[in-house]
N, C-alpha and C positions, 0 to 999 in steps of 0.2 A: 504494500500500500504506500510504500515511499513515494512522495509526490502528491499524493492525494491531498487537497487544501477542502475545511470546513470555513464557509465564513460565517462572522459574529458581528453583530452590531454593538459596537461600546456608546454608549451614552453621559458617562461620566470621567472616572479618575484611571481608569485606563485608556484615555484617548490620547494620544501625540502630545511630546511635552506637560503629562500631568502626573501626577505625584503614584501611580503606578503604573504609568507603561514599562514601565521594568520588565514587571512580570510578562505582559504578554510577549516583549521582543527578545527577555531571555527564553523562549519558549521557542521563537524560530517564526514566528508570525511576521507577516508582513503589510503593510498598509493597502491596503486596494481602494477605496475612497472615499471621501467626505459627503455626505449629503444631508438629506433631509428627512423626515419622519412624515409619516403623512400626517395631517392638522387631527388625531383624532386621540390626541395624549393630554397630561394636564404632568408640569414635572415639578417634584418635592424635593427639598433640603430634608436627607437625613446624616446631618452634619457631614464628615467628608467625602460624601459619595449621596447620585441625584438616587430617585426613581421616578420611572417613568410610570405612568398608569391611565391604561386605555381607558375611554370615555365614551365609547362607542362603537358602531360600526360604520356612519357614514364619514365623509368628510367633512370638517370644519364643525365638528362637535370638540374639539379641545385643540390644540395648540399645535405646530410643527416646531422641528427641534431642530437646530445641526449635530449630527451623529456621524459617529465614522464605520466604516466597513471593513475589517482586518479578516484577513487568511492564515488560519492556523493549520499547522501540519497536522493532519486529521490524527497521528500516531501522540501528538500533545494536548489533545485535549479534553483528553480525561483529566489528565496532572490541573487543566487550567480550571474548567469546573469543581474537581475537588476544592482546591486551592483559592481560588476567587470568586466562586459566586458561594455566598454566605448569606443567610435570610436575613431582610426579608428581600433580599435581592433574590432573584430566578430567571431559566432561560428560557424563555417563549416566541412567538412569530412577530417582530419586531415589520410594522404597515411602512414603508417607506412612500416618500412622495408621489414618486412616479407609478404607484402601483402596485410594484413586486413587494415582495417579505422574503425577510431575512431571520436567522436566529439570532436572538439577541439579549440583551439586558434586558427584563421587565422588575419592578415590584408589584409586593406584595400590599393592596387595600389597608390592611388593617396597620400597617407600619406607620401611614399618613397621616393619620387619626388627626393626630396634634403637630403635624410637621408645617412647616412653613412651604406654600406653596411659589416655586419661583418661575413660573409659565413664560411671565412675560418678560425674560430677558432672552428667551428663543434657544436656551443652552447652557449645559453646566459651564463650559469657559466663560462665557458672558456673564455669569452670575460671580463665578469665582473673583472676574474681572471688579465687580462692580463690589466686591469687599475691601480691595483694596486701596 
């Protein structure tokens, strides 16, 4: 299966330049590209890492995101799931803008309860941004 790439939608502290892409690019992962979410998310501060959380089924019932798209060597990423996705973070079909889905970061409802909602800066770097 050498060769074989899964992609993963990251949405927060694993994205390019954020405080773990360590992990993914010690893994062998490679960036494939940045895009968008489809408008049908609402995204939370659970302190250093977002969640995302679907709102619906159609378009423009919640928010579109900038997200990145990474290629994991399909033989790493069991190691990256064990390892990085911890609840209430999970991996689920991640609506991108143009249509397609991908697998990707989602959370988990009940984590949000009382989280601050940061929709409208369009992304965890843009919010990260706006702390400093």
């Amino acid at each position: 299966m050498a060769g074989v790439k899964l992609n993963l939608v990251l949405a927060g502290a694993h994205m390019s330049g954020l405080a773990l892409n360590h992990q993914v690019t010690g893994l062998g992962a490679s960036l494939v590209k940045a895009v968008k979410t489809a408008s049908v998310y609402k995204m939370y501060s659970l302190g250093p890492r977002p969640a995302l959380i679907r709102q619906g089924a159609e378009p423009g019932c919640g928010h579109s995101f900038e997200v990145e798209v990474w290629a994991f060597p399909i033989e790493r990423v069991g190691e990256f799931l064990r390892d990085g996705v911890k609840p209430p973070l999970a991996i689920g079909d991640v609506l991108l803008e143009d249509g397609t889905s991908e697998k990707g970061f989602l959370g988990e409802a009940y984590a949000v309860k009382d989280a601050e909602e940061v929709s409208s800066f369009g992304g965890w770097r843009a919010y990260l941004a706006s702390k400093q």
